[in-house]
N, C-alpha and C positions, 0 to 999 in steps of 0.2 A: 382598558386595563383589566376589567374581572374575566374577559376572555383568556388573555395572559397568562393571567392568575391560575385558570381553568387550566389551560395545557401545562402547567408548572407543577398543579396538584396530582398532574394524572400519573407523572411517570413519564420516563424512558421503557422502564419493563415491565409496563401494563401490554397484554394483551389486546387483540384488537376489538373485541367485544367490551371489555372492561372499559378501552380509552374510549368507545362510542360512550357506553353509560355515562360517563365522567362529563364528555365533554358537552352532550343534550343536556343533561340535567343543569351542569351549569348555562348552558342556555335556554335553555327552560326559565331559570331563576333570572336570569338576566331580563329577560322579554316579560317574564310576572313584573320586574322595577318598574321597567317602564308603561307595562299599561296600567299601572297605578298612577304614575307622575301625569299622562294624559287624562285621568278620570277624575285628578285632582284640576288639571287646566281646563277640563269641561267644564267643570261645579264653580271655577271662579267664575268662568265667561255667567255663566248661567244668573249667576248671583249679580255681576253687573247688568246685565239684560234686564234682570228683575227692577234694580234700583232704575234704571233707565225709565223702562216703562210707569213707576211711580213718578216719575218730574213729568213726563208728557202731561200733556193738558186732558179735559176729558174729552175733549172736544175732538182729539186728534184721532178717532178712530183708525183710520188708515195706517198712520203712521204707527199704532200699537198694536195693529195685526201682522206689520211686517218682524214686529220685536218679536211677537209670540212665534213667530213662524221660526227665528233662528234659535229661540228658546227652546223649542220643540226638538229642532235639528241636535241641539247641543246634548239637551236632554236621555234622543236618544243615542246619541255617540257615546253617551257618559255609562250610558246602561250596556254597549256594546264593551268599553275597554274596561268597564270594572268587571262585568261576568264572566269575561275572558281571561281576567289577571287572577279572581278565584278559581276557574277552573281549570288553568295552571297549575295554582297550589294544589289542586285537590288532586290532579292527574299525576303531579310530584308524588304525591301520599300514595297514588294507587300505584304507581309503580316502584315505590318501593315496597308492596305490598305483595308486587306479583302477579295485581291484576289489570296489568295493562301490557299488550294493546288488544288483549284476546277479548275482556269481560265485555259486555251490556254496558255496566257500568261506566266503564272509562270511555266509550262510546258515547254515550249523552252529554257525559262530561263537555266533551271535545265539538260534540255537536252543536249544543243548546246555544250558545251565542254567537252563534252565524247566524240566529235570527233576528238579534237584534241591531246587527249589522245592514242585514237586508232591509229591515223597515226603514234606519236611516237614508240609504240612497234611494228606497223609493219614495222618501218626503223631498229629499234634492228631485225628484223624477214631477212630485206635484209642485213643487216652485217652479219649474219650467213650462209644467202645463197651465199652470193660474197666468204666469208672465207672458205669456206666449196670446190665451183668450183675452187677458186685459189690454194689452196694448194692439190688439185687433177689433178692441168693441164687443168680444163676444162673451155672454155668461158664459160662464165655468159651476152651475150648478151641481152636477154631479161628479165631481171630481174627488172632491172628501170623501162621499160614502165609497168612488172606486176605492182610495187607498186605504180606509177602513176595511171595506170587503174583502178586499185582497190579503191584507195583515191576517184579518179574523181566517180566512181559510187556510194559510201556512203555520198559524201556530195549532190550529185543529188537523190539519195532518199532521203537523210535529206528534201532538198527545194522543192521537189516534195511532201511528204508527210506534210509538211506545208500548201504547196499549194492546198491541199486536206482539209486539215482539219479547212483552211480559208473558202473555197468558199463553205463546204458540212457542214452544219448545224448539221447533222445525225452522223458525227465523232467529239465526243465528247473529250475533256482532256485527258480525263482518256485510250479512244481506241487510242488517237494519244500512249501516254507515251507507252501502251503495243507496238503499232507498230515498234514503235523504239527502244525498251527492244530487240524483234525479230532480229531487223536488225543489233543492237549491238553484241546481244550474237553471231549471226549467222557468223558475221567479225570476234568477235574473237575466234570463233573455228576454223574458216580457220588458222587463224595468230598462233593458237596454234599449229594445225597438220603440218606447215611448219616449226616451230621450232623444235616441237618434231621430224622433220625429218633432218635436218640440225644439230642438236645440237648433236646427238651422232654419226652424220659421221666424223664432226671435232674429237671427241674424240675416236674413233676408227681408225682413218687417224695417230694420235698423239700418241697412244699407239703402235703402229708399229715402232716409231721410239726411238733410244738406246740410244739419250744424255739426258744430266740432264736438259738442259736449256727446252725440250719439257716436260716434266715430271711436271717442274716449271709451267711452262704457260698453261697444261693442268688442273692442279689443280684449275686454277684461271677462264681460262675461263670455267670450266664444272659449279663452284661457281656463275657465271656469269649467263650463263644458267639456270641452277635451279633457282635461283629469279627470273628473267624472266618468268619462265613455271610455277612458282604459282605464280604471279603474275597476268599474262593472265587467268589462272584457276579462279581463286578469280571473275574475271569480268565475265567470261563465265559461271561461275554457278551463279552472281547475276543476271545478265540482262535474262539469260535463266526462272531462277526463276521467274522474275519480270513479263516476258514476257507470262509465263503461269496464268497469272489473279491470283497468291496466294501473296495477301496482308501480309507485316508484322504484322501482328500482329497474322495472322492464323499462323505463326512459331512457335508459342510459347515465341514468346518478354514480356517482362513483361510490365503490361500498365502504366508504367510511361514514355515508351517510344513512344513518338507522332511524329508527321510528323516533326517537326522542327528538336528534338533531333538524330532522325532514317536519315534524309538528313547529318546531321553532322557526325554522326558515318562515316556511309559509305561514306562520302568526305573524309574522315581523311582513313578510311581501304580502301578505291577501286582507292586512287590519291593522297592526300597529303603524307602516309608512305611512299608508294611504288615511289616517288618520290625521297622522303629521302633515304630511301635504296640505290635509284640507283646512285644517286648522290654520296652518300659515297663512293658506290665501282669505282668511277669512279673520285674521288680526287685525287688529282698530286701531289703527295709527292716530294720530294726535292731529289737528287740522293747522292747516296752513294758509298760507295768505298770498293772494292772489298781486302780481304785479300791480294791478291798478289799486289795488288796499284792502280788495272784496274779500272777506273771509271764505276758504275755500274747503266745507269738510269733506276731510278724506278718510275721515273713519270708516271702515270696513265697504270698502271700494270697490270690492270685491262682486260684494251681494249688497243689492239695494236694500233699501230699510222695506220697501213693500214693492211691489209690481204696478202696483198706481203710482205710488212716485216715480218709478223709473219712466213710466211714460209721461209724469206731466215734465219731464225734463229734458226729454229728447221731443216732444211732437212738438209738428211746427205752428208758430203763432196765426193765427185766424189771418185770413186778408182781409 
């Protein structure tokens, strides 16, 4: 309905510039609603996680490192959809300012929470690699500092290539945006080729083994997986794209699609869905009860509570 709404407001005898403006900016506003309502369903998950983790025992370390680990995830999806739904409004403000989509300005705007997107699937990229050493026997000691070191280097070219494109007259808007198209795509094709390498070790590690409870969890997390890897796909071919100077419109877009309504599409396909999606597969259903009486939880099914549990539950018992 507020799309409706939108083409209702705009006119019959608007112009075709005018109905673009009309019709982005109401989607513009549309896509600000909802990555609030997701920043608001992060901050609950987050808040049960937290109460979660205070009933565990202290004893249960394992099983609180897998809490912190979706805490973490939650945490930073929360920092993706809220930064993204402010710098909506603010990209609102600056274009009806006039300074958008030419300035610096609206550029960073549009930029700066694609990184916090990024770190989120490169922490889904270390649940795969922790899951992947654990139920192989193998340390995973340096795994945290890669995805520390890696973060620490993309947000220091973020403020470095700011820092450049302040003080050097000659990099323009438009070569900052391609610079950072590059340094996006370029993160998530690492982040991809470590999933694609982690994601079917777990599932070749899990088809070796003969019970039904691995069989279970292998179907889910391989579902898991695949959204993930098109997921990261999806970003790696837009920023790649972006990042080779081929404007949408040279795609073949049809021109009623202008810079307002083309920001929205791809907020809604490159962050707000895939948000959604993940969110869903990763909702905590309520447990249920197994034919023989056994209580059976099926709370978030999804994602194990840690990578040690998921292997004390599939390996096979000693002879």
């Amino acid at each position: 309905w507020p799309l409706a709404w939108g083409f209702g407001a705009m006119g019959l005898s608007r112009t075709g510039d005018e109905q673009d403006a009309r019709l982005g900016t109401w989607l513009l506003a549309v896509v600000m609603v909802c990555f609030a309502i997701v920043s608001v369903r992060c901050a609950l998950e987050i808040r049960l996680l937290r109460k979660k983790m205070l009933r565990e025992q202290e004893g249960a370390t394992k099983s609180r490192s897998g809490i912190e680990m979706r805490m973490w995830f939650h945490g930073l999806l929360l920092l993706g959809n809220s930064t993204r739904g402010i710098a909506v409004g603010i990209e609102l403000i600056l274009w009806h300012a006039g300074m958008c989509p030419a300035s610096l300005s609206c550029t960073q705007v549009r930029v700066f929470p694609n990184l916090f997107f990024l770190s989120t699937y490169s922490l889904l990229t270390l649940f795969w690699a922790q899951l992947t050493y654990q139920v192989m026997n193998v340390q995973f000691l340096h795994l945290r500092s890669l995805f520390f070191g890696g973060n620490a280097l993309l947000y220091t070219a973020y403020f470095v290539l700011t820092a450049i494109a302040h003080t050097m007259k000659s990099m323009s808007a438009q070569y900052f945006e391609f610079a950072m198209a590059d340094l996006l795509g370029g993160f998530y094709l690492v982040v991809l080729l470590f999933l694609l390498y982690f994601g079917p070790k777990v599932a070749i590690h899990f088809r070796q083994t003969e019970e039904v409870t691995s069989a279970e969890m292998l179907s889910r997390l391989v579902a898991l997986c695949v959204l993930c890897a098109v997921i990261i796909t999806m970003h790696v071919v837009y920023f790649l794209v972006s990042g080779s100077r081929v404007v949408h419109w040279e795609l073949g877009y049809p021109m009623w699609v202008g810079d307002r309504t083309f920001d929205a599409l791809a907020f809604f396909l490159l962050e707000l869905g895939p948000s959604l999606a993940i969110l869903s597969t990763m909702h905590r259903r309520k447990a249920t009860t197994s034919p023989g009486g056994t209580a059976k939880n099926a709370n978030n099914a999804w994602v194990p509570a840690s990578p040690s549990a998921l292997d004390r539950q599939v390996r096979k018992p000693a002879a």
